[in-house]
C-alpha positions as CSV (number, residue, x, y, z in Angstrom):
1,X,1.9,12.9,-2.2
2,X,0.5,10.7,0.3
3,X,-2.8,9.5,1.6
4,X,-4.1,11.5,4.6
5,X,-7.4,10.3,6.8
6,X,-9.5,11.5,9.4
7,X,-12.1,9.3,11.6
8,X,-13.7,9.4,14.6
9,X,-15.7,7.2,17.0
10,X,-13.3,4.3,16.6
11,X,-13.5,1.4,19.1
12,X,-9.6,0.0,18.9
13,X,-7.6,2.7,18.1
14,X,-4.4,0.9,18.1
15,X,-6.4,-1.1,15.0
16,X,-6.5,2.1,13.1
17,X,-4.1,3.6,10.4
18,X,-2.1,2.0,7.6
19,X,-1.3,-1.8,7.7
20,X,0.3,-3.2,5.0
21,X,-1.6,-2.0,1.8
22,X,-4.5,-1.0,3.5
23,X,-6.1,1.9,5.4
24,X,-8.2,0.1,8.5
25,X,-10.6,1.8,11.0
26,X,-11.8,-0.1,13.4
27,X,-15.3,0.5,14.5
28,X,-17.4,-0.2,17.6
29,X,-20.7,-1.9,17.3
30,X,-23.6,0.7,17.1
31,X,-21.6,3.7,15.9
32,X,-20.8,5.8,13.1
33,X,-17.9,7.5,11.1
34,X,-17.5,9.4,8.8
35,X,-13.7,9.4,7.0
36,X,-12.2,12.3,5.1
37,X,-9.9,10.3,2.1
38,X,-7.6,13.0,0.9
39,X,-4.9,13.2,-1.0
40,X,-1.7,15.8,0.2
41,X,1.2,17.0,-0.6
42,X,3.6,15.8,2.0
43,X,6.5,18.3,1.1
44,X,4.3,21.0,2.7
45,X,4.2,20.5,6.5
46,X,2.6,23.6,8.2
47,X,-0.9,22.8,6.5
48,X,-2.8,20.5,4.6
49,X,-2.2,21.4,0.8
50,X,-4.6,19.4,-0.9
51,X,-3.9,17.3,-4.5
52,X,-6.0,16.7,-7.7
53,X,-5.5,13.4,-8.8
54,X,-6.4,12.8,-12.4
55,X,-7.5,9.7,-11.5
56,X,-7.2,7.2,-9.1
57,X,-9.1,3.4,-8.1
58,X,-10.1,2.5,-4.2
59,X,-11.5,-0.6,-3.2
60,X,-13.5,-1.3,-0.3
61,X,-12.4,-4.3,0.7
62,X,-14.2,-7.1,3.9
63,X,-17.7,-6.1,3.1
64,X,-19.3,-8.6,5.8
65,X,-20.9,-9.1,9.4
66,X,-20.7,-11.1,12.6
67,X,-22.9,-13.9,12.8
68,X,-25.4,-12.2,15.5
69,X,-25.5,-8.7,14.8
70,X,-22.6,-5.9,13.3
71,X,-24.2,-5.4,10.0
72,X,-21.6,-2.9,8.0
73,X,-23.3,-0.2,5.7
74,X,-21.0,2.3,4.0
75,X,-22.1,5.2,1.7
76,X,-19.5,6.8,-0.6
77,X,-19.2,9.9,-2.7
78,X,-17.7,11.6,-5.7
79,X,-17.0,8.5,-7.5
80,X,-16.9,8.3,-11.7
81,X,-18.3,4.6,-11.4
82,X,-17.4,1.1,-9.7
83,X,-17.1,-2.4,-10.3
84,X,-18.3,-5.4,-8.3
85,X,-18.4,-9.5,-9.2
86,X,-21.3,-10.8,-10.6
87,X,-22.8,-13.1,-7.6
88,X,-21.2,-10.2,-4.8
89,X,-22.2,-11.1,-1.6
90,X,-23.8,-7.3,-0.2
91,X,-26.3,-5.1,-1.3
92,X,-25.6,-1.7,-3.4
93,X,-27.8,1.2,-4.5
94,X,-26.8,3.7,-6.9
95,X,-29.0,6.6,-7.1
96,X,-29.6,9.0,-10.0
97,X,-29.2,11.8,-7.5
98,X,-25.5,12.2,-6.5
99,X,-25.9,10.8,-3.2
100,X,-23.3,8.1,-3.4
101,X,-23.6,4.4,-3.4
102,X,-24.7,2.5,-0.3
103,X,-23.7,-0.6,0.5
104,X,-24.7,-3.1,3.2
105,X,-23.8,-6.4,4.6
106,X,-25.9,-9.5,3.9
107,X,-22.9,-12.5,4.4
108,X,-21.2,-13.5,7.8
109,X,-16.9,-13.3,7.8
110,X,-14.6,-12.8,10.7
111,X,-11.3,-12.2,11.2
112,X,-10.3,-15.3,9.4
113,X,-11.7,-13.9,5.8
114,X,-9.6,-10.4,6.0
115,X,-7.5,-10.1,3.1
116,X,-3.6,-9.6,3.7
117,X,-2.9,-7.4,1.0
118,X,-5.1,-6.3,-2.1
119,X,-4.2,-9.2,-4.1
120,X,-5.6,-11.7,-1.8
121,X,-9.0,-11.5,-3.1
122,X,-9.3,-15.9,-3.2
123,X,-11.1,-18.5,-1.1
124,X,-10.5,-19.0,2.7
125,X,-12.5,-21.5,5.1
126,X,-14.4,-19.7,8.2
127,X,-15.9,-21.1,11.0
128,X,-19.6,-19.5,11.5
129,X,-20.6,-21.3,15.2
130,X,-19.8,-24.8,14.5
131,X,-20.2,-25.0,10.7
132,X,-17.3,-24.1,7.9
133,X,-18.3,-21.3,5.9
134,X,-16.2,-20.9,2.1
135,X,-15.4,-17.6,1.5
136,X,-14.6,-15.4,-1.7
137,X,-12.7,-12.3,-0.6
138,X,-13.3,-10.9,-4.0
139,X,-16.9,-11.8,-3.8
140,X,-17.0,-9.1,-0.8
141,X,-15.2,-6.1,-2.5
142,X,-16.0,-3.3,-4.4
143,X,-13.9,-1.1,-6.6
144,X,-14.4,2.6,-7.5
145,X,-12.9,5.0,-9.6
146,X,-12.6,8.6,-9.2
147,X,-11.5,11.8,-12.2
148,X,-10.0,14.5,-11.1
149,X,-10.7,14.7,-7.4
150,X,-8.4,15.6,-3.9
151,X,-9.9,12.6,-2.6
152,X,-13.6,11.1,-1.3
153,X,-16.0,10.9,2.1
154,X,-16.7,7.6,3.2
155,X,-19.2,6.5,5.8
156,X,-19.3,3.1,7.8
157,X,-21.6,2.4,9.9
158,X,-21.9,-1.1,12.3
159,X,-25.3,-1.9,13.3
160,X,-26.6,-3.7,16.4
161,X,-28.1,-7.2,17.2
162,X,-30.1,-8.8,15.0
163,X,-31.9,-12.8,13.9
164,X,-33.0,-12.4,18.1
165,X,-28.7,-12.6,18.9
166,X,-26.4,-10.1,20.5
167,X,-23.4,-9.0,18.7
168,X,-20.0,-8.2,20.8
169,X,-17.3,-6.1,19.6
170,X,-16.1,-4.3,16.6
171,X,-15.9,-4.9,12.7
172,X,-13.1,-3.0,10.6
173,X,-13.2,-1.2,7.4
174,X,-10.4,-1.9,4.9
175,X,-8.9,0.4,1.9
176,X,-6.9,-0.3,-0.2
177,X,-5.9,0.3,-4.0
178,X,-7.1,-1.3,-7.0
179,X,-7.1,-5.1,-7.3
180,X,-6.4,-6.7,-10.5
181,X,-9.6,-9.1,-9.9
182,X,-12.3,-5.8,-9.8
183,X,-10.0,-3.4,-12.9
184,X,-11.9,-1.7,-14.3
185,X,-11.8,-1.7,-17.8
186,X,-11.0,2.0,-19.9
């Protein structure tokens, strides 16, 4: 069994696939995708046989924006319930109606704050322009934990310009599996 994604509307597609213990898309400023998070059997290789795990942990890891614009929102599905820090450093909804959480941005980070694996969840030093900026990688992450389910939808979105700036580039979105900081407990 083995973790199978589809994305589209990726900016830097040779940013894109597994890295270490992550899953990273890599999205352009201004776009949307949507990624299919499945689980499959890799023994079968003419198709796609899909697996019911009993239950598994994800965590959405980088949760953060440039400092002129590329505000990330995500929404995710079919989740049993999450866990976040006390203090987090984004915005997230949870409505009574099944639609998924949405989370959104609200902290700068850079390249310099992206976690190497998903225990390195500590405190980095960013520049932001010509200030240093201390950053909590576990302060930006959010854990979630699924019963019985082949997998989830997840969609990122990076916004535009904002605060009267103009954002360049692309932002990434990183998966991983659970971290011991965010376990939830049974």
């Amino acid at each position: 069994m083995k973790p199978w994604v589809k994305a589209t509307c990726q900016k830097n597609s040779d940013q894109n696939g597994l890295f270490g213990d992550f899953i990273q898309i890599n999205l352009a400023q201004e776009h949307e995708a949507e990624l299919d998070v499945r689980f499959v059997d890799s023994s079968i290789t003419e198709s796609l046989s899909y697996v019911t795990v009993d239950s598994f942990e994800f965590t959405l890891f980088d949760i953060d924006q440039g400092p002129k614009g590329g505000q990330e929102s995500y929404t995710i599905d079919k989740y049993e319930k999450y866990e976040v820090l006390e203090g987090h450093e984004f915005n997230i909804s949870d409505p009574d109606d099944g639609s998924g959480a949405s989370i959104v941005s609200s902290h700068f980070g850079g390249a310099c704050d992206n976690p190497s694996d998903h225990l390195d969840v500590g405190d980095v030093v960013c520049k932001n322009g010509k200030k240093e900026v201390t950053i909590n990688k576990a302060m930006r992450a959010v854990l979630f934990e699924f019963r019985n389910a082949t997998g989830f939808k997840l969609t990122f979105k990076v916004g535009g310009d904002f605060d009267g700036g103009t954002a360049t580039g692309a932002r990434n979105v990183l998966l991983g599996g659970a971290t011991p900081t965010l376990c939830l407990a049974d």
